[in-house]
N, CA, C and O atoms as a DFTB+ gen file, in Angstrom:
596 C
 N C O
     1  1      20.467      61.752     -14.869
     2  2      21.730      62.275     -14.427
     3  2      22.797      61.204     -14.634
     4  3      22.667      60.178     -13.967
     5  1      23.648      61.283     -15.318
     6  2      25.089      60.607     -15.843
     7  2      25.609      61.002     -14.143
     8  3      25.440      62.054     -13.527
     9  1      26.373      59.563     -13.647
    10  2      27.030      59.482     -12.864
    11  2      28.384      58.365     -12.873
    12  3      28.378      57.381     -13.613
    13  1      29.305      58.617     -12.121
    14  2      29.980      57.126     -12.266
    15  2      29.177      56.662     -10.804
    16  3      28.416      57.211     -10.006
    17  1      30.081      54.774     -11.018
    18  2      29.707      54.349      -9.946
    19  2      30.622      54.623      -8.273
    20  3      30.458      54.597      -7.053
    21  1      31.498      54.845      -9.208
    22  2      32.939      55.386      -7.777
    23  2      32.136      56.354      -7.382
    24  3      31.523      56.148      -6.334
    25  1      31.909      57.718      -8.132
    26  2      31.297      58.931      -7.617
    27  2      30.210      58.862      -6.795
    28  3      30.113      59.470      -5.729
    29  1      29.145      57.920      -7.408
    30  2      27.793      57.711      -6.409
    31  2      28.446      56.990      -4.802
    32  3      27.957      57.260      -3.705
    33  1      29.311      56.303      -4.964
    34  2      29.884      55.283      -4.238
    35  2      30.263      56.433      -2.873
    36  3      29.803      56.437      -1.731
    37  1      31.004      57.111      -3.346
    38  2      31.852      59.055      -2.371
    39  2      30.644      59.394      -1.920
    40  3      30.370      59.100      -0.756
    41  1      29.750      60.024      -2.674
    42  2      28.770      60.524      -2.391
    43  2      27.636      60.103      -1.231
    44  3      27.164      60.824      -0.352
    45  1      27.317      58.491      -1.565
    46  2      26.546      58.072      -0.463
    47  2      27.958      57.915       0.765
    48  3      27.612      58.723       1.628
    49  1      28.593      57.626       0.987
    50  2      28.961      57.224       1.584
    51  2      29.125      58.496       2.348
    52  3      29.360      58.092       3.487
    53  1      29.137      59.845       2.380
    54  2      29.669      60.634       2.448
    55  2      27.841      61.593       3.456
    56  3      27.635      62.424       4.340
    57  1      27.165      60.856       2.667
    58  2      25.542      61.156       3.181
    59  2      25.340      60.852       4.493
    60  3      25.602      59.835       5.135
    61  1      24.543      62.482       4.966
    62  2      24.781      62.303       6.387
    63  2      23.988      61.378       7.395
    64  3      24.123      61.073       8.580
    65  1      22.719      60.940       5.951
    66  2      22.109      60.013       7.343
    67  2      22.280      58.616       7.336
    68  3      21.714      57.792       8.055
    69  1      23.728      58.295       5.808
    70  2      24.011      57.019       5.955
    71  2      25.483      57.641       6.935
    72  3      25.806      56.530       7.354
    73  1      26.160      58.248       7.333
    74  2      27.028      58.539       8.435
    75  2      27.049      58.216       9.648
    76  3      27.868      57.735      10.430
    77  1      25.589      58.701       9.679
    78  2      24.540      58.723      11.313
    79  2      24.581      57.326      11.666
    80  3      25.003      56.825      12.708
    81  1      23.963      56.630      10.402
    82  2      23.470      55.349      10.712
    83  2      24.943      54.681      10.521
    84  3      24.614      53.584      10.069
    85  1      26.043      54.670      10.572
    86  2      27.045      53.747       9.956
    87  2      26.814      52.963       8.772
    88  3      27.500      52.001       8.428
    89  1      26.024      53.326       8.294
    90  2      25.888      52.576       6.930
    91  2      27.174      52.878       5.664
    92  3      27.662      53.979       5.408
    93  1      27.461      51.781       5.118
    94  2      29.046      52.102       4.194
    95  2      28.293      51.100       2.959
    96  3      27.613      50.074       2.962
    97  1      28.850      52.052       1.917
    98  2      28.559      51.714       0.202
    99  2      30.118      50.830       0.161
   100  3      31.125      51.537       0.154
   101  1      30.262      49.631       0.142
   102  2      31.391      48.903      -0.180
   103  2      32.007      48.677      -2.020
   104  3      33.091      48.589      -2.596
   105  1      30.708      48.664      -2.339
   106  2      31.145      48.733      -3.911
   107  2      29.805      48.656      -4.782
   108  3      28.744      48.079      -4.539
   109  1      30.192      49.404      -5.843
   110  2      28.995      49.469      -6.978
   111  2      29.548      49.057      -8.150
   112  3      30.678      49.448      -8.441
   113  1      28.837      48.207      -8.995
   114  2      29.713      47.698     -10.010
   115  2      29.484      48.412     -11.172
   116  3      28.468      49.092     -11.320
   117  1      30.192      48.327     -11.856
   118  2      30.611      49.482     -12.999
   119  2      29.612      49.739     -14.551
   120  3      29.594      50.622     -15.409
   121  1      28.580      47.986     -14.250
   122  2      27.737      47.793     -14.853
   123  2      26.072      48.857     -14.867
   124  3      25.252      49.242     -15.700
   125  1      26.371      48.986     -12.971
   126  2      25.504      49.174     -12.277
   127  2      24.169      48.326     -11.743
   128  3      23.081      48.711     -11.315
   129  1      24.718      47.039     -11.953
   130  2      23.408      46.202     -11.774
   131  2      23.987      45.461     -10.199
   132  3      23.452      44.405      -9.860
   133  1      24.849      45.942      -9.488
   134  2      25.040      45.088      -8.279
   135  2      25.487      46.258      -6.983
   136  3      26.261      47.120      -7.398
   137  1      25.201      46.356      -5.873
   138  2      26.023      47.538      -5.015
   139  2      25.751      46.710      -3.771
   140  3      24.614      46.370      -3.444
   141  1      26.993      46.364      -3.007
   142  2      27.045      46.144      -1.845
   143  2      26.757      46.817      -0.334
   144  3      27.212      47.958      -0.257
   145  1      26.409      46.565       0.303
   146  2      26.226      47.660       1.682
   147  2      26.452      46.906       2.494
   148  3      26.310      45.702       2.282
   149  1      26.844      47.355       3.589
   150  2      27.186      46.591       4.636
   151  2      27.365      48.034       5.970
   152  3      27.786      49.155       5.683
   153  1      26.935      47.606       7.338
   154  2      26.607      48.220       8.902
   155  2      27.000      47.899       9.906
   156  3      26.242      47.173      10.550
   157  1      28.438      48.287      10.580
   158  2      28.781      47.431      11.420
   159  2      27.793      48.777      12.823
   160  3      27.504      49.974      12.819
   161  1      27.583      47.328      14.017
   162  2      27.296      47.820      15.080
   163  2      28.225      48.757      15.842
   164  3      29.379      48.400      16.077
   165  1      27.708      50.086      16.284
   166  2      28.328      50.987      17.076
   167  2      27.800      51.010      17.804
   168  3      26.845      50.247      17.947
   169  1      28.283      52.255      18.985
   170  2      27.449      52.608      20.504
   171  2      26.578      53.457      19.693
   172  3      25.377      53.418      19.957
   173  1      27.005      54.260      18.696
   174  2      25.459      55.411      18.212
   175  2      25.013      54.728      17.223
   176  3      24.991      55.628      16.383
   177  1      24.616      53.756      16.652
   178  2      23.470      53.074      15.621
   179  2      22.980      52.088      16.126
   180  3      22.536      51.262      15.329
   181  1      22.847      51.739      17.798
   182  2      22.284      50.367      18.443
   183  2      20.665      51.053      18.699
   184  3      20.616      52.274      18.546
   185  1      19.550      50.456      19.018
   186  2      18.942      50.692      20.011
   187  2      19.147      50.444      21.411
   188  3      20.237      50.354      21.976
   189  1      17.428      50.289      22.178
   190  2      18.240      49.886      23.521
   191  2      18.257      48.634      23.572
   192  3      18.758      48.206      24.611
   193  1      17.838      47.727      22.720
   194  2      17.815      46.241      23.166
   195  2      19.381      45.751      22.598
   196  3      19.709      44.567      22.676
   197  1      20.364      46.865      21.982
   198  2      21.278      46.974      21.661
   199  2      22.056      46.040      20.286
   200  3      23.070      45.349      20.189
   201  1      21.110      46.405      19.483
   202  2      20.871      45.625      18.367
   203  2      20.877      46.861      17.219
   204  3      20.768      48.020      17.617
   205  1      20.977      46.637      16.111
   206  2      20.764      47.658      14.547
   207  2      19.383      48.014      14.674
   208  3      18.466      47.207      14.828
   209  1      19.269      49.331      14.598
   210  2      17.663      49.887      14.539
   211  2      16.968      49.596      13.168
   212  3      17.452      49.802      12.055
   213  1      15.554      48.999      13.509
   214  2      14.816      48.935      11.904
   215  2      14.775      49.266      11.061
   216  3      14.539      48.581      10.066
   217  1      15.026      50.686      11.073
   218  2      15.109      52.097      10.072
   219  2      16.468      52.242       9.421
   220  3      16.638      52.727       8.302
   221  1      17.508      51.739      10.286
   222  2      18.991      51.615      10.179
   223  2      18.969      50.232       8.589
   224  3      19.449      50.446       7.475
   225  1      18.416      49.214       8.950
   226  2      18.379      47.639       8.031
   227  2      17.662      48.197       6.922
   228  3      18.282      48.048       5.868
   229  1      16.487      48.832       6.797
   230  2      16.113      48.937       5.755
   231  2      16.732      50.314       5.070
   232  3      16.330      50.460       3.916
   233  1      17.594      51.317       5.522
   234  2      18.211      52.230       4.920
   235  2      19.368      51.930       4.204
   236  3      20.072      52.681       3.529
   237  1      19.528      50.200       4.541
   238  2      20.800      49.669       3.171
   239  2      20.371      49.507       2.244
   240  3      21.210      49.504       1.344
   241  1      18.803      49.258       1.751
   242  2      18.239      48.863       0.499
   243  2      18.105      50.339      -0.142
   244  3      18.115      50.667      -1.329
   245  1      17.963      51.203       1.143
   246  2      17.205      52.861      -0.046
   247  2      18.431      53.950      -0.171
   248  3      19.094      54.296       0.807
   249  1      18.607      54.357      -1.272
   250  2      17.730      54.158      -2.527
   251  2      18.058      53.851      -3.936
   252  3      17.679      54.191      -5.056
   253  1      19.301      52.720      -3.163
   254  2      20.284      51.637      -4.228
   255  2      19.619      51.109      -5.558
   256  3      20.213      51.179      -6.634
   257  1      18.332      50.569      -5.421
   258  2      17.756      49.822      -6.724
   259  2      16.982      50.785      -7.495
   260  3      16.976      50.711      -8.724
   261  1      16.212      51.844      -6.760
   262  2      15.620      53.066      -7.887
   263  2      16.937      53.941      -8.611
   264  3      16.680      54.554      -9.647
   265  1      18.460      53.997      -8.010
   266  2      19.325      54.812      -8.395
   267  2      19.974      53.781      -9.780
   268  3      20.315      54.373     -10.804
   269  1      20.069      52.654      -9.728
   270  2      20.729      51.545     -10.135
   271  2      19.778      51.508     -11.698
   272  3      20.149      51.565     -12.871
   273  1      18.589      51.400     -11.144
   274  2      17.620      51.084     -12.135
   275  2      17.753      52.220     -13.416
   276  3      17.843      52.097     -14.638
   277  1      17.714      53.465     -12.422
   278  2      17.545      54.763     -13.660
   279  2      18.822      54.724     -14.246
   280  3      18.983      54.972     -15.441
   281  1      19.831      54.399     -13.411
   282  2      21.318      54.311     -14.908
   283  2      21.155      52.755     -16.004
   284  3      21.378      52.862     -17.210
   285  1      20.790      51.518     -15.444
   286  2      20.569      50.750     -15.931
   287  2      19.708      51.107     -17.655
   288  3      19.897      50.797     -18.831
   289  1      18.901      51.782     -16.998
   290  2      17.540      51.990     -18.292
   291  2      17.601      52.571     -18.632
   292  3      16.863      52.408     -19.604
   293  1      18.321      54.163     -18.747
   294  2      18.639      55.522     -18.729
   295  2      17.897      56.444     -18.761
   296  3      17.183      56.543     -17.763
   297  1      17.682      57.694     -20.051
   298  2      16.768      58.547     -19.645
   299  2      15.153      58.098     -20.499
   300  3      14.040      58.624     -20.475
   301  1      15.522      57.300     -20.964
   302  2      13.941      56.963     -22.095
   303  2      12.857      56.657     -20.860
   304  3      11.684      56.625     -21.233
   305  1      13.111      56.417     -19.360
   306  2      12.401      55.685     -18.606
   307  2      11.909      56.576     -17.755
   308  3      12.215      57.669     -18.233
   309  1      11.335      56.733     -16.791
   310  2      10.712      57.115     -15.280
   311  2      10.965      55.826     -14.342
   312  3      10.544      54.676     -14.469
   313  1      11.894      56.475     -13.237
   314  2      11.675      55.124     -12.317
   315  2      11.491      55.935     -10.952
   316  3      11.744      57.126     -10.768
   317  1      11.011      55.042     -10.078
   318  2      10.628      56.197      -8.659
   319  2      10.225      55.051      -7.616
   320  3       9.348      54.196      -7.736
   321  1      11.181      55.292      -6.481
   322  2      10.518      54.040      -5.505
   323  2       8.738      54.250      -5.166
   324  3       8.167      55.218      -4.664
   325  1       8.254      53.122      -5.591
   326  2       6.660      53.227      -4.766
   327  2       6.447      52.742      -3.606
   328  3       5.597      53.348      -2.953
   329  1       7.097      51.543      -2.953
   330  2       6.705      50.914      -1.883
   331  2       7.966      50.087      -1.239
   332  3       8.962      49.898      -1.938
   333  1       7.915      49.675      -0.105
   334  2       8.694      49.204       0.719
   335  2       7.919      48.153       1.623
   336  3       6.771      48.443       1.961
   337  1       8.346      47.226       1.940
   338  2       7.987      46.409       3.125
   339  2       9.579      45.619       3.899
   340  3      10.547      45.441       3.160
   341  1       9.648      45.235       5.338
   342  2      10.514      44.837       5.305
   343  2       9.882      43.385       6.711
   344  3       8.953      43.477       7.513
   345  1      10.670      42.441       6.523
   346  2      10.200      41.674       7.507
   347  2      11.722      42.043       8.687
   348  3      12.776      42.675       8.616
   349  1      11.149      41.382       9.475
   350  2      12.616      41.186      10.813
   351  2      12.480      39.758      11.581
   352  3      11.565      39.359      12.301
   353  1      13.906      39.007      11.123
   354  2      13.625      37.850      10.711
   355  2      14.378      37.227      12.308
   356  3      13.803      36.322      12.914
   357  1      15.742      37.862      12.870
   358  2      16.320      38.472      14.197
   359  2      17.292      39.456      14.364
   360  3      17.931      40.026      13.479
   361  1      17.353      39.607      15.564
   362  2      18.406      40.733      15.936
   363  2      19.212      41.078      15.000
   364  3      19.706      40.125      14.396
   365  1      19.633      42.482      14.542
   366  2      20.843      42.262      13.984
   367  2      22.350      42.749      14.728
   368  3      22.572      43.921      15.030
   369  1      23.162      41.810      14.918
   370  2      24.023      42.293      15.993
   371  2      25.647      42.221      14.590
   372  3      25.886      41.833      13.447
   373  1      26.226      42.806      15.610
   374  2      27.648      43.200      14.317
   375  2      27.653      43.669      13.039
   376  3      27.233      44.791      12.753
   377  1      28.053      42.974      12.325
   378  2      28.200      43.699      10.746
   379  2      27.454      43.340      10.052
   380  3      27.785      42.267       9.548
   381  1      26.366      43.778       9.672
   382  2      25.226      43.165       8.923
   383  2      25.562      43.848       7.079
   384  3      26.094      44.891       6.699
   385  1      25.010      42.781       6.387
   386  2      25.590      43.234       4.800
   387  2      24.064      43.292       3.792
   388  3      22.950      42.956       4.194
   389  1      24.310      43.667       2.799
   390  2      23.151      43.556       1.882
   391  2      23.764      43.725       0.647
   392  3      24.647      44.574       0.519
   393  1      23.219      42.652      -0.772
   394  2      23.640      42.884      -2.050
   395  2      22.756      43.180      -2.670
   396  3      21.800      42.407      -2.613
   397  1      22.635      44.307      -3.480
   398  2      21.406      44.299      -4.336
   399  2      21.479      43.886      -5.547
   400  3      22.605      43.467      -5.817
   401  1      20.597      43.822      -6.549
   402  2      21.200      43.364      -7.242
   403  2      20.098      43.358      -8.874
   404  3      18.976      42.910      -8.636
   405  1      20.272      43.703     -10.091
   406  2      19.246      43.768     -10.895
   407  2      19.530      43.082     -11.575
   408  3      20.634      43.450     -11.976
   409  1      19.029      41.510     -12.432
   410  2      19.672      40.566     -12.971
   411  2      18.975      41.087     -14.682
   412  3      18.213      42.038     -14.856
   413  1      19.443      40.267     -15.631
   414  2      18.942      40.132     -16.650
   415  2      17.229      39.985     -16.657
   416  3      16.599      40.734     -17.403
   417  1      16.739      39.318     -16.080
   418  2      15.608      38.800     -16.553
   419  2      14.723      39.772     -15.506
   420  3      13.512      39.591     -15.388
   421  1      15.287      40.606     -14.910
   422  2      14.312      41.878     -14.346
   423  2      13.957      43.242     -15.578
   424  3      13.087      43.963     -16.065
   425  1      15.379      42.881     -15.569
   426  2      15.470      43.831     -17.169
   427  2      14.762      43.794     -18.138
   428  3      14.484      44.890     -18.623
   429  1      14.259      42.699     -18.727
   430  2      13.373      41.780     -19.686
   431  2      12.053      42.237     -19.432
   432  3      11.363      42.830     -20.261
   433  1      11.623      41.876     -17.967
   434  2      10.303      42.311     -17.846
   435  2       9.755      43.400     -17.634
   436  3       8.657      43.929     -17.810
   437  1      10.583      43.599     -17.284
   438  2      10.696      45.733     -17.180
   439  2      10.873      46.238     -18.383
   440  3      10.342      47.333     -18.567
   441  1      11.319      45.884     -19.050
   442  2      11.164      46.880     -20.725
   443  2      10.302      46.029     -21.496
   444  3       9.981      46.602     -22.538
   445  1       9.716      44.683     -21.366
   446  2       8.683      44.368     -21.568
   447  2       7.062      44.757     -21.273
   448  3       6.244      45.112     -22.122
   449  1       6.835      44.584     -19.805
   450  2       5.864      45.251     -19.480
   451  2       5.624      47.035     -19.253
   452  3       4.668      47.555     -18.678
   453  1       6.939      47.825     -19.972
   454  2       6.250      48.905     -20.142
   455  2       6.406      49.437     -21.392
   456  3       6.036      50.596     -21.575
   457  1       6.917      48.764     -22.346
   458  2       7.154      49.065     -23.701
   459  2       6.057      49.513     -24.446
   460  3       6.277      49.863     -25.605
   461  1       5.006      49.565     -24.038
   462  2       3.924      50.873     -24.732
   463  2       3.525      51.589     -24.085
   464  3       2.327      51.795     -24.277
   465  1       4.194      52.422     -22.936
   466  2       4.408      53.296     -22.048
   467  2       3.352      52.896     -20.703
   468  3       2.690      53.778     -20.155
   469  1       3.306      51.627     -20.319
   470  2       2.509      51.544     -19.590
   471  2       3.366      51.816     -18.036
   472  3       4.597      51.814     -18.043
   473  1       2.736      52.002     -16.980
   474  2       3.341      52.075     -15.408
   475  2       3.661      50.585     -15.522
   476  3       3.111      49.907     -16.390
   477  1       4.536      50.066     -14.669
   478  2       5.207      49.039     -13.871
   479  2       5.115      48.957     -12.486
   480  3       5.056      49.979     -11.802
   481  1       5.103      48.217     -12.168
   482  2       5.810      48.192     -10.335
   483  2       6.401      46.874     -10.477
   484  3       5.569      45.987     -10.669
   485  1       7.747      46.470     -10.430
   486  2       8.748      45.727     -10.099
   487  2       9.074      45.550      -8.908
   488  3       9.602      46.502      -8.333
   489  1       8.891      44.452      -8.267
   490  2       9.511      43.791      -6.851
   491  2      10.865      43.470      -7.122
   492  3      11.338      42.995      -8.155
   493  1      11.586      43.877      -5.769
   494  2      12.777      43.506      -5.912
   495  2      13.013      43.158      -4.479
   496  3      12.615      43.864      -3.553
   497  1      13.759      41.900      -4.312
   498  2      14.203      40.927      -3.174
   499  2      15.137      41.486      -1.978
   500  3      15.684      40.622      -1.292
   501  1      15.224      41.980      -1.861
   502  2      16.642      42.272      -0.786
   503  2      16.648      41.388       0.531
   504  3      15.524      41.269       1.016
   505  1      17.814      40.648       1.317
   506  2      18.308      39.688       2.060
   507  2      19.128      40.558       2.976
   508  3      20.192      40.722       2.380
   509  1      19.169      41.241       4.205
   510  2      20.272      41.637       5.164
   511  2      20.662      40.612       6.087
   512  3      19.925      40.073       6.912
   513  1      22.094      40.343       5.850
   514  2      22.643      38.818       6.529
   515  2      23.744      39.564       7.517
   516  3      23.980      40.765       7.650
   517  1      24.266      38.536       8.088
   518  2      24.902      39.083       9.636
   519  2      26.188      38.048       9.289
   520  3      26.257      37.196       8.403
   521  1      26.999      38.360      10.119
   522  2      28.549      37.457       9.988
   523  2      28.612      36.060       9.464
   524  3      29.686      35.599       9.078
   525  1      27.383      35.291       9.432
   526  2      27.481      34.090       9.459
   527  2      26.607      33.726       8.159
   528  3      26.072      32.631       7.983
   529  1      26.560      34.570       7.477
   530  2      25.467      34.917       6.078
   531  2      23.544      34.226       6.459
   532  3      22.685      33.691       5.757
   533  1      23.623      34.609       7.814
   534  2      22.445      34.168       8.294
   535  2      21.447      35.202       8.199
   536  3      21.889      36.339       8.358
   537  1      19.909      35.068       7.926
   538  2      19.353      36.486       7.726
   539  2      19.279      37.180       8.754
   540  3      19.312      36.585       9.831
   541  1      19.185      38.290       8.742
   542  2      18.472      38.989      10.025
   543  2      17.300      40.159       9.316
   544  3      16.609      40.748      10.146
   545  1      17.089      40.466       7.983
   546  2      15.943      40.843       7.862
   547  2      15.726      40.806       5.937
   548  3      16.698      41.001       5.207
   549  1      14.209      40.507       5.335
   550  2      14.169      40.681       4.195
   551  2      13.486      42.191       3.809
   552  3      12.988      42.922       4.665
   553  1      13.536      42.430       2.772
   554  2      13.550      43.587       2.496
   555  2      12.609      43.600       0.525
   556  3      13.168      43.421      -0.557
   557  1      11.417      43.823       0.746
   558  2      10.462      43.419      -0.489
   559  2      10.379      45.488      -1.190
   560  3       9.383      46.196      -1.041
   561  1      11.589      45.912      -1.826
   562  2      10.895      47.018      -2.753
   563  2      10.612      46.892      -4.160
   564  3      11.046      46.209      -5.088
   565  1       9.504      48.018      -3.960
   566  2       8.455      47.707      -5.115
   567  2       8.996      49.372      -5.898
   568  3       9.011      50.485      -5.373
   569  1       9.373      48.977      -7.236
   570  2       9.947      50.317      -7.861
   571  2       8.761      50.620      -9.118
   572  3       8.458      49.646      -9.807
   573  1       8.375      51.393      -9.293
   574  2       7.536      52.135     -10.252
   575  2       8.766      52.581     -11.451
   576  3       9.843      53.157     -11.298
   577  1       8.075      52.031     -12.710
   578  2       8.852      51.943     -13.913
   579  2       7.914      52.476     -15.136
   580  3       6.782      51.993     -15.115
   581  1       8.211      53.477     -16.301
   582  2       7.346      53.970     -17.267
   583  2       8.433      54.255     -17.842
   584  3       9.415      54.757     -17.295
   585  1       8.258      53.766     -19.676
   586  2       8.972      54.462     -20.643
   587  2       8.339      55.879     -20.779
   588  3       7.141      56.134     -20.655
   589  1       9.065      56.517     -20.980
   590  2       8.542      58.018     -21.399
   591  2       8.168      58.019     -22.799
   592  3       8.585      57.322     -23.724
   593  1       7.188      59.058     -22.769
   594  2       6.808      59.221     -24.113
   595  2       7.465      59.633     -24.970
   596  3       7.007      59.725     -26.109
């Protein structure tokens, strides 16, 4: 699916369970290899220990790098999130941010290791930092990658 990045940008932002969660798409770059997110704390996205809910931190990473990836590579590919892990490193209190981000040399190994149509799974890093660019949680997804036949 041909998209811009402004349009995806409306769109999530506009999604009701990044609404719910206060989650905001700040910018996607035009390349598509970078999209910012960022969560400021409300009275409806705290728990009770009154902190960003778990589900809330890791819903800035999904589903930025499988969406990113399939415009990156376009349609010759299959990409599909396979896995997720996230650590919680502390609280997250106020405006917590996340950059994602797909560099050159992910690119490389990804059309390397599937260039005779083999499956992939690519790790990708994600960092959610808090006002003071201090962590408050990492974020390890694993994206499933295949050239098509």
């Amino acid at each position: 699916m041909k998209i811009s990045p402004p349009l995806l940008k409306l769109l999530l932002n506009l999604y009701g369970p990044y609404l719910g969660a206060g989650i905001r798409v700040e910018h996607i770059s035009g390349d598509w290899r970078r999209t910012k997110v960022s969560m400021k704390l409300k009275w409806y996205n705290r728990n009770i220990k009154k902190v960003h809910f778990g589900g809330s931190l890791y819903s800035m990473a999904d589903p930025h790098l499988m969406l990113m990836l399939m415009q990156v590579l376009g349609k010759g590919y299959l990409v599909w999130d396979k896995s997720a892990e996230i650590d919680f490193v502390k609280p997250g209190k106020g405006t917590v941010t996340s950059v994602l981000e797909i560099k050159d040399t992910d690119i490389a190994v990804i059309k390397e290791r599937t260039r005779r149509g083999e499956k992939y799974l690519h790790r990708f890093n994600v960092a959610v930092l808090d006002s003071r660019s201090e962590v408050v949680a990492n974020i390890c997804k694993v994206i499933y990658v295949r050239k098509k036949s």
